[in-house]
Phi, psi and omega in degrees: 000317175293007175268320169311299209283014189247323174260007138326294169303259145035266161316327199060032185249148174313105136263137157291328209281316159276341172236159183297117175301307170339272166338291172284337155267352181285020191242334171288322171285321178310307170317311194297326187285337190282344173292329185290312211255358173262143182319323195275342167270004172269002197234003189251301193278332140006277163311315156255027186272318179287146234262098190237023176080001199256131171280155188280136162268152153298125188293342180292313169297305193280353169292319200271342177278324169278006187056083165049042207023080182254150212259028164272332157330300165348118162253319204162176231202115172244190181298303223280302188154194155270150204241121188262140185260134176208185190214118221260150179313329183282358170081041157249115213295088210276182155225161175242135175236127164250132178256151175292118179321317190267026194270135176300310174290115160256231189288329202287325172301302163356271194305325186302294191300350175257317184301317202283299195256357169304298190263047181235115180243122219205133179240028163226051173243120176290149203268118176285124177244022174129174180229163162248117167221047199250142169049038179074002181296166166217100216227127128266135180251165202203143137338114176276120180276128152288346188233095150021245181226159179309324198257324165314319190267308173295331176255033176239122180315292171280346140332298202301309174336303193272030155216076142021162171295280176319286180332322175284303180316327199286324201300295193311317150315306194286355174278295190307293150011286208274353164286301169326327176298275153358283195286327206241260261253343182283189168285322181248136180282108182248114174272115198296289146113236266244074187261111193170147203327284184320022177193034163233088170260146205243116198261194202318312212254002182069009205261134182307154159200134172292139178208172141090112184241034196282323181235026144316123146272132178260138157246171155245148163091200198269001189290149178251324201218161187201146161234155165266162175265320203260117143310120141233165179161214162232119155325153168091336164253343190266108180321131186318308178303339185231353152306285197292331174208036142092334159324068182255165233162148181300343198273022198245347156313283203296333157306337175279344178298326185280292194325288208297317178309306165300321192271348187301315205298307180284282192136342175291147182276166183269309195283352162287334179297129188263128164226109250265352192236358156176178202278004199279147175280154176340300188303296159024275200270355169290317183290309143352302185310296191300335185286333195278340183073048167211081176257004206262314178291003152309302232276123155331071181357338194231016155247318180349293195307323189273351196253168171272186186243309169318294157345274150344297193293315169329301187253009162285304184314320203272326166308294160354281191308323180264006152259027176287151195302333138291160179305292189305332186276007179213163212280180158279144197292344162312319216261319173326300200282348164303299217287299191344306191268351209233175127245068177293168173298154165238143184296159117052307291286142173277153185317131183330156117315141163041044160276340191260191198311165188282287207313335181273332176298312164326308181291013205222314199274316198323316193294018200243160157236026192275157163284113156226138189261188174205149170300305185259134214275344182293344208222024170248156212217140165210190208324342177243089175298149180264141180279000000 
């Protein structure tokens, strides 16, 4: 009787046949007034009162597009929730990222990510096609990506096989592209604060999209920059000004943007890497490399054969350039996609952020009491990160 009556509940329909009607509606209005009189149904009904161009779904629709979010459905799992691939009557193929009750992420995240990417249109943007806030849910529905994410494929021994030079480069353009969008060309300047392989996601065609916009910020006007109390982001992508004192800025974009670049190339994660000859993170041993002129032992094996190498060499310098330790010092995403395409000179890069040995970087970190979090639940972290 308790499975019924909860999906009963769930759905929102008269069963007769399992439940007590009484009983069941004094227990659906009790529900509604306590959604009603709590900050999260004033903020629910908010979200649908703002005019933001998104269609609303039924939860009776997206249960019946997910087979009742079953869990052959499943793709996979965040900070957020789980995420489901379903199918819509018109035979279109969605994903439902639904949050969890017990979820790292809340409604102020949600409502950011509906507000935020409602008004962005990109076509290296994951596309948002509604939400659901019916009966206390909280569902984005999204364009379903068929080839997952960027770190499935670049950190798998055998994935990695099937993506190439050229394929790796197109990717790299279409992030950049879609940051230039984000920082410069949208309506509002959107800064992302959680940029990483795992949230580049890839549709039929390999073609990049930027997605998961839960801990994004918008300006207006001419601001550029903020600071924060609550970190969030991933270590290993979050740039020194704003791990350590809360600073965040597009340029703090384009250092995770330099991070993603170095790991497309090596195929290495930057906070796993290891190396038998010293202590260092990814960025480290890349910056080593480049003073050394020996950068050809970077390069992913299984890109050599496909790539050009000048190339390739290109864009570890631009990664480089954009993970330099200060701000002012590393380019803007306008300036990024001129060096992508062209072969203008490129400067230099000056040293890095957060290159050195790990146990001191920790220890850099250690003085924050801040939380950081991540969307995605494999890569959240907080003040003592796990290797």
């Amino acid at each position: 009787m308790g499975s019924e009556r909860a999906l009963c509940d769930f759905l929102g329909i008269n069963c007769t046949i399992f439940l007590d009607i009484p009983a069941y509606v004094q227990q659906k209005k009790a529900k509604q007034r306590r959604l009603k009189s709590s900050s999260e149904g004033v903020t629910l009904n908010k979200i649908d009162s703002e005019d933001l161009d998104l269609p609303l779904f039924k939860v009776i629709v997206v249960a019946k597009a997910t087979n009742n979010f079953c869990n052959d459905n499943k793709l996979g799992e965040g900070g957020f929730g789980p995420v489901y691939k379903g199918m819509l009557d018109d035979g279109q193929a969605i994903a439902a990222k639904r949050l969890s009750e017990n979820s790292s992420q809340g409604l102020n995240e949600f409502k950011n990510e509906v507000s935020c990417i409602a008004k962005l249109q990109h076509r290296n943007l994951v596309t948002l096609l509604g939400c659901c806030i019916e009966k206390g849910e909280r569902i984005l529905i999204y364009e379903y990506m068929p080839n997952k994410s960027l770190d499935f494929f670049i950190f798998d021994e055998q994935t990695s096989k099937s993506l190439g030079w050229s394929k790796r480069y197109n990717i790299i353009n279409g992030i950049a592209r879609g940051l230039l969008y984000l920082h410069q060309d949208s309506r509002l300047r959107v800064i992302h604060r959680d940029l990483k392989a795992s949230n580049i996601l890839l549709d039929y065609e390999m073609n990049p999209k930027i997605s998961d916009f839960g801990l994004a910020r918008s300006f207006r006007g001419s601001q550029t920059e903020e600071n924060t109390k609550r970190v969030v982001g991933t270590y290993g992508y979050m740039s020194p000004e704003y791990a350590i004192d809360g600073i965040f800025s597009i340029k703090s974009d384009v250092y995770s943007f330099g991070v993603l670049l170095l790991e497309i190339v090596t195929g290495k994660k930057n906070r796993l890497f290891s190396h038998p000859d010293h202590s260092l993170n990814l960025i480290g041993h890349v910056w080593m490399s480049y003073k050394e002129e020996s950068l050809l032992g970077l390069i992913d094996e299984v890109i050599l054969e496909s790539s050009n190498t000048i190339e390739v060499f290109r864009v570890i310098q631009i990664g480089l350039l954009c993970v330099q330790e200060y701000p002012k010092d590393r380019p803007s995403m306008s300036e990024v996609v001129v060096m992508l395409s062209s072969t203008m000179h490129l400067p230099h890069p000056k040293q890095p952020g957060f290159f050195t040995a790990r146990k001191q970087q920790m220890a850099d970190y250690s003085w924050r009491n801040s939380i950081i979090t991540s969307c995605n639940q494999q890569t959240i972290t907080t003040v003592s990160p796990r290797d």
